[in-house]
C-alpha positions in Angstrom: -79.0 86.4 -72.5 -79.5 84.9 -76.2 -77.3 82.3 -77.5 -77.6 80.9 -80.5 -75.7 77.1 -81.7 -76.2 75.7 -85.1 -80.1 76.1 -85.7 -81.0 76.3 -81.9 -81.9 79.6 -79.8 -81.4 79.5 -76.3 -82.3 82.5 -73.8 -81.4 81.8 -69.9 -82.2 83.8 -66.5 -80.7 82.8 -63.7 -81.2 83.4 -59.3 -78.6 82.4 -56.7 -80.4 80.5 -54.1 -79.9 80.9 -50.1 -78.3 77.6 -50.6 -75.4 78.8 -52.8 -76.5 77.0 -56.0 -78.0 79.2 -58.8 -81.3 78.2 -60.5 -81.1 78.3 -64.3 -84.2 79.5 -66.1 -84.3 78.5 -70.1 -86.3 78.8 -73.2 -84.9 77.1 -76.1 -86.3 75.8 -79.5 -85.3 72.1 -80.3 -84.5 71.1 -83.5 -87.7 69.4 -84.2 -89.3 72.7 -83.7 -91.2 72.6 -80.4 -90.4 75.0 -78.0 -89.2 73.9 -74.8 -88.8 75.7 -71.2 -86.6 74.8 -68.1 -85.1 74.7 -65.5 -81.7 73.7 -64.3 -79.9 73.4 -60.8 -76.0 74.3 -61.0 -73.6 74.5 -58.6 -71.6 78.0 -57.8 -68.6 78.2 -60.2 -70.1 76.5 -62.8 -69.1 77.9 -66.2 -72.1 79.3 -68.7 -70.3 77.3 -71.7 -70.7 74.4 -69.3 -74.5 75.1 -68.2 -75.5 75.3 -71.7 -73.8 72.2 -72.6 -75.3 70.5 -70.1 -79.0 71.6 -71.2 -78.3 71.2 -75.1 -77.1 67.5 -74.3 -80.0 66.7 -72.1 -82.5 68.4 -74.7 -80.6 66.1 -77.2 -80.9 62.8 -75.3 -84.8 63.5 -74.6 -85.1 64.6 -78.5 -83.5 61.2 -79.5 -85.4 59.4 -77.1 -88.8 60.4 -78.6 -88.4 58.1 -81.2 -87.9 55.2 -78.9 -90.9 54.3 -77.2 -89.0 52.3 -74.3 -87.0 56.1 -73.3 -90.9 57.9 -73.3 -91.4 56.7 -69.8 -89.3 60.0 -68.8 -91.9 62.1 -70.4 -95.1 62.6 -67.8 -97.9 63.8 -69.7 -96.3 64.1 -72.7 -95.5 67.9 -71.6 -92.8 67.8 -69.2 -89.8 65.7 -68.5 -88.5 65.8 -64.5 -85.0 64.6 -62.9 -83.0 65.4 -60.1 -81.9 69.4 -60.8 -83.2 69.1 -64.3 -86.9 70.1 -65.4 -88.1 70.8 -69.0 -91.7 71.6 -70.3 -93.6 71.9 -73.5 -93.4 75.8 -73.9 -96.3 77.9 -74.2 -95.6 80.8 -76.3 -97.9 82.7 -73.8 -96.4 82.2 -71.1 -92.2 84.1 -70.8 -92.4 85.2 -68.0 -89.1 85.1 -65.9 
């Protein structure tokens, strides 16, 4: 699926686990124009509108947190950013693969 908000493009994929929760695939572009990857842990019933809420808000928090070099410490390697259910890379446009 391809969504588009204001001058972002998501696409998202997602897998129910054995656990019940589904796993979240995502490719997005961010507004400073590096593509991004992801993916995103969400509990059954979870509403899409809400799922890509969730990923457009933490994309904006990292995003505004670039310019802050006290927030970098939640970017390992410069490439990737990790939390509990929440992972985002540095996209390689060779790599889409689902």
């Amino acid at each position: 699926m391809i969504l588009n908000a204001g001058n972002k493009k998501i696409r998202i994929f997602s897998k129910k686990l054995s656990s019940g929760n589904c796993q979240v695939k995502f490719f997005l572009d961010s507004r400073v124009g590096k593509p991004y990857y992801g993916y995103i842990l969400v509990a059954p019933g979870k509403k899409l509108s809400d799922v890509i809420t969730c990923i457009y808000q933490k994309m904006q928090d990292i995003e505004v947190g670039e310019g802050h070099p006290h927030q970098k410490i939640s970017w390992i390697n410069h490439k990737r950013h990790v939390e509990p259910n929440f992972m985002l890379f540095e996209d390689n446009p060779t790599n889409h693969e689902c």
